[in-house]
MARRO-936637 format. One record per residue (C-alpha): residue number from 1; x, z, y. Coordinates in steps of 0.02 Angstrom, whole numbers. Example, Ala and Ser with C-alpha at 12.3 -4.5 7.8 and 13.67 -1.06 7.14 Angstrom:
residues 2
pos; X; Z; Y
1; 615; 390; -225
2; 684; 357; -53
//
This chain:
residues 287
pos; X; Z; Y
1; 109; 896; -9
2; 69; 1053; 87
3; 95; 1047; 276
4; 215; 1180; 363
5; 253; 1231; 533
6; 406; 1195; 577
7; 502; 1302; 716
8; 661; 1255; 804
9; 785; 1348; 884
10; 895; 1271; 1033
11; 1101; 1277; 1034
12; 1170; 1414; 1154
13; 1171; 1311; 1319
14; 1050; 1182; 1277
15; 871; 1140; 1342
16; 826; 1027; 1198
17; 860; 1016; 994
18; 941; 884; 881
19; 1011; 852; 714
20; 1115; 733; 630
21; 1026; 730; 461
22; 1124; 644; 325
23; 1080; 649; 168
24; 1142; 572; -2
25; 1017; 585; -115
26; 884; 511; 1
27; 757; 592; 137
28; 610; 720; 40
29; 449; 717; 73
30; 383; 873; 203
31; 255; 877; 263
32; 261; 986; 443
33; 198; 1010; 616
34; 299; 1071; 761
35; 234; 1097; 967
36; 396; 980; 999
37; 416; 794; 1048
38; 506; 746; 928
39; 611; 556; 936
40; 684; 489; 786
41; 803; 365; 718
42; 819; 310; 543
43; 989; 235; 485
44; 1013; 171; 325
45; 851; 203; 231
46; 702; 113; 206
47; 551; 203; 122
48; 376; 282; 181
49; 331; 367; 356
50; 171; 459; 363
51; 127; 524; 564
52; -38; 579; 552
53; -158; 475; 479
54; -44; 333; 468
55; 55; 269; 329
56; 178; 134; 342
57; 361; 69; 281
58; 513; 95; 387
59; 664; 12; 368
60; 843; 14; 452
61; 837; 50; 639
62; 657; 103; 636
63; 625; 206; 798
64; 464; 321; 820
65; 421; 455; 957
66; 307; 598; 892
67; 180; 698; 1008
68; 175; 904; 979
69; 69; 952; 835
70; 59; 794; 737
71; 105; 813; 558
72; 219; 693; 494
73; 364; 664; 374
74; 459; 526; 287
75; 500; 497; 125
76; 641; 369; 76
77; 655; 239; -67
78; 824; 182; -72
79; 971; 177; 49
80; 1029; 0; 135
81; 1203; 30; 52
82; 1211; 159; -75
83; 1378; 219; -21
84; 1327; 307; 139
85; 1224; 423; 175
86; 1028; 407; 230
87; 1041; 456; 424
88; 895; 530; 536
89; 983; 555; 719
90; 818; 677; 767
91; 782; 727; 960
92; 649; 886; 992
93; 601; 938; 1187
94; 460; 1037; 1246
95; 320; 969; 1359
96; 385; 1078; 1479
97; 551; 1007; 1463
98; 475; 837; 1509
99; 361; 902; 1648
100; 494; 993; 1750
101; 570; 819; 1746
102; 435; 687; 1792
103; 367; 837; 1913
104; 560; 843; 1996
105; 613; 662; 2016
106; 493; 503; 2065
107; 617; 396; 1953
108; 572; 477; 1783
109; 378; 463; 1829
110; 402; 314; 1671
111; 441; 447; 1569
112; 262; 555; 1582
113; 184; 381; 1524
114; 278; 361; 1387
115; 226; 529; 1328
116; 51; 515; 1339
117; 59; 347; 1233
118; 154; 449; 1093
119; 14; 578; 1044
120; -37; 468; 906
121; 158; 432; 862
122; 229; 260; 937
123; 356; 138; 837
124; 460; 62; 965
125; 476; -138; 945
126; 632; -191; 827
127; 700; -273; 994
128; 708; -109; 1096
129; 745; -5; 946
130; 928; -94; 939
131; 944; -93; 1104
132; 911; 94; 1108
133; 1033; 122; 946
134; 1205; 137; 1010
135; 1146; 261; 1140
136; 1063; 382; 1045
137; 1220; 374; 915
138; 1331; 387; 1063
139; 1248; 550; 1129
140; 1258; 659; 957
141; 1457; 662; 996
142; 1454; 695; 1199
143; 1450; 869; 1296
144; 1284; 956; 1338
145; 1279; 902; 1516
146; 1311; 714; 1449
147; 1196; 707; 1324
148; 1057; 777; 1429
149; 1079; 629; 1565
150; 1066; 518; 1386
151; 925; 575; 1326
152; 849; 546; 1498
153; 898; 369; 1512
154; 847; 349; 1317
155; 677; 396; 1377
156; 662; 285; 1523
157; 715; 147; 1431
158; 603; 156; 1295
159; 458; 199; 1433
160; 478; 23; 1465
161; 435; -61; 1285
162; 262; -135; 1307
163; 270; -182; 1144
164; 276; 21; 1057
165; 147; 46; 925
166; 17; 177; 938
167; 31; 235; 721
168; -106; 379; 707
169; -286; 384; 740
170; -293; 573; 708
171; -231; 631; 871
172; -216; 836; 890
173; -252; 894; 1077
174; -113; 924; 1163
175; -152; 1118; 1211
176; -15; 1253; 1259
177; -36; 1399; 1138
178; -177; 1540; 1146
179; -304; 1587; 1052
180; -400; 1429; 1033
181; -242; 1332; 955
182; -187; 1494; 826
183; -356; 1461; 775
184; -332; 1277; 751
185; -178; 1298; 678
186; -238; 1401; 558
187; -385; 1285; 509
188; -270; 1147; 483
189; -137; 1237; 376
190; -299; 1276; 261
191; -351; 1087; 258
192; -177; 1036; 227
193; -138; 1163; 85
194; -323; 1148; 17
195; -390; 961; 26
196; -378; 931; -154
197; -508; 1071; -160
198; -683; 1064; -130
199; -687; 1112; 69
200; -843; 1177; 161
201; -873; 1184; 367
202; -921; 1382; 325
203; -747; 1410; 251
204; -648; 1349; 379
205; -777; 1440; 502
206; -711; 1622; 416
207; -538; 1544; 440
208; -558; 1515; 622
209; -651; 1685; 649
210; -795; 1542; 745
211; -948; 1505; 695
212; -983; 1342; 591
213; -1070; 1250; 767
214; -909; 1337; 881
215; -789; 1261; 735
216; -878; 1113; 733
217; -858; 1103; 928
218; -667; 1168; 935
219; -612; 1046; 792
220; -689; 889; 887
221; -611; 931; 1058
222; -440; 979; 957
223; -430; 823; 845
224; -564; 682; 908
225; -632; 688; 759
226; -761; 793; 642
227; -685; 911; 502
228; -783; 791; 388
229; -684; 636; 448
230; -524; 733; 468
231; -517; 781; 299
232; -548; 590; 209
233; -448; 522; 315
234; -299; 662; 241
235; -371; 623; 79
236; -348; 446; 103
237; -163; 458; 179
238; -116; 577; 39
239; -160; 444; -100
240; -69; 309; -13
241; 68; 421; -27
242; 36; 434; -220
243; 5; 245; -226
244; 137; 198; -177
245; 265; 348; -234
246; 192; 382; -425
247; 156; 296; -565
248; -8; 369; -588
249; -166; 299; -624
250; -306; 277; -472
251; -411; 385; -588
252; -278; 527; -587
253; -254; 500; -398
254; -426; 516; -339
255; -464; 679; -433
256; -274; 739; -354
257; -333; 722; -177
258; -486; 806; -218
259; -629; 642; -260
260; -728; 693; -428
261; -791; 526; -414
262; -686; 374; -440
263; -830; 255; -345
264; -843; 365; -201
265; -647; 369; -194
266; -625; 191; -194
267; -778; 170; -75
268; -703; 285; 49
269; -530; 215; 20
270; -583; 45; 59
271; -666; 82; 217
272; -499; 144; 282
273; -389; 38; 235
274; -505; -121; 215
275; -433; -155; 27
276; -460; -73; -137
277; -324; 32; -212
278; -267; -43; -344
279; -233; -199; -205
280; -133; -98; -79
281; -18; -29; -217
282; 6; -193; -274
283; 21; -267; -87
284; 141; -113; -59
285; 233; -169; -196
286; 262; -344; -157
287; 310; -304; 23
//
């Protein structure tokens, strides 16, 4: 489950990305972090989402808007009928995209709001999510200058769902680029590639080119959280994965995600997810 950087390239007279995913034989798990909003819809699928720290089921509909730099993927299970496709209608613009228009027109101020709730990822209430539906299908088949004024009401509209779920608790800062987020993204790709691994604060220091105290300082301002609490809580979310994907034992997934103890695993799974393993594979399960 190694984490990639995803880059995306717009269509010749567009300002903003999107795809039409469709895919028979389900959506894969991939792991990957873009500097993009991105909104998606899921069609016809229900499986795992992980944004972040978070781990949850999705189902038909499901709805989610993605701050920049948030890893994230699904993974799907089975499709609602097996004769179609599994659909992800996907939506990617810039944070300069969206500032040029809150900054331009009073109306969209809604909009700027609704951005700053989805650094942590935000699932949109089932209610608004089917009222948003036939819009965002609608706008994969219009003209560019159409589908721009879409997407724009799309975003307003779903500005005004009270009810949107904040998903992550890891939350990356949202930065522009320079030297201070290479280095960050360069600490991160090592976490995500290497968390099975035994990790120390003066590795990632040589990866950073910081010391371990201006790591230390960079990582809490970038992330909210220590490198230390970072890295269980990927531990963690990588083992729900395998709970809930695999057949293997908790003993073979707590040495995969890097625990040498099975106590300490369970101890520290526990405190995230206030039940034992073994009990939310079974309560995923069931659900």
């Amino acid at each position: 489950m190694k984490l990639f950087r995803e880059r995306l390239s717009l269509a010749e007279g567009a300002s903003w990305a999107m795809l039409n995913r469709r895919l028979a034989d389900g959506i894969p798990f991939q792991w990957h972090h873009h500097p993009e909003y991105e909104l998606t819809l899921t069609l016809n699928s229900r499986g795992q989402r992980f944004i972040g720290d978070h781990t949850g089921r999705y189902d038909d509909g499901d709805l989610v808007l993605i701050g920049p730099n948030l890893a994230h993927t699904w993974s799907s299970i089975e499709p609602i009928d097996p004769s179609q496709p599994h659909v992800a209608l996907v939506m990617w613009f810039t944070q300069d995209w969206a500032d040029r228009l809150t900054e331009g027109f009073a109306e969209l101020a809604g909009i700027a709001g609704l951005l700053r709730r989805a650094t942590a990822g935000l699932h949109f209430s089932p209610a608004m999510a089917r009222q948003a539906r036939p819009q965002i299908e609608a706008l994969f088949a219009q003209p560019n200058i159409e589908r721009l004024l879409s997407l724009v009401s799309v975003l307003s509209l779903l500005a005004e769902d009270a009810a949107a779920q904040p998903l992550a608790t890891i939350v990356p800062e949202h930065s522009a680029a320079g030297p201070e987020r290479s280095r960050m993204d360069r600490v991160l790709d090592h976490l995500h590639h290497a968390y099975a691994s035994p990790i120390t604060l003066a590795d990632l220091a040589d990866v950073a080119a910081l010391s371990q105290s201006g790591l230390h300082r960079t990582f809490l301002r970038h992330t909210g959280q220590t490198v230390s609490q970072y890295l269980t809580r990927l531990r963690i979310g990588q083992a729900c994965a395998l709970l809930t994907g695999t057949e293997q034992s908790v003993t073979q997934i707590a040495g995969a995600v890097g625990y040498g103890s099975l106590a300490n695993f369970n101890r520290q799974f526990k405190a995230l997810k206030a039940m034992p393993p073994r009990q939310y594979r079974t309560t995923f399960s069931r659900n």
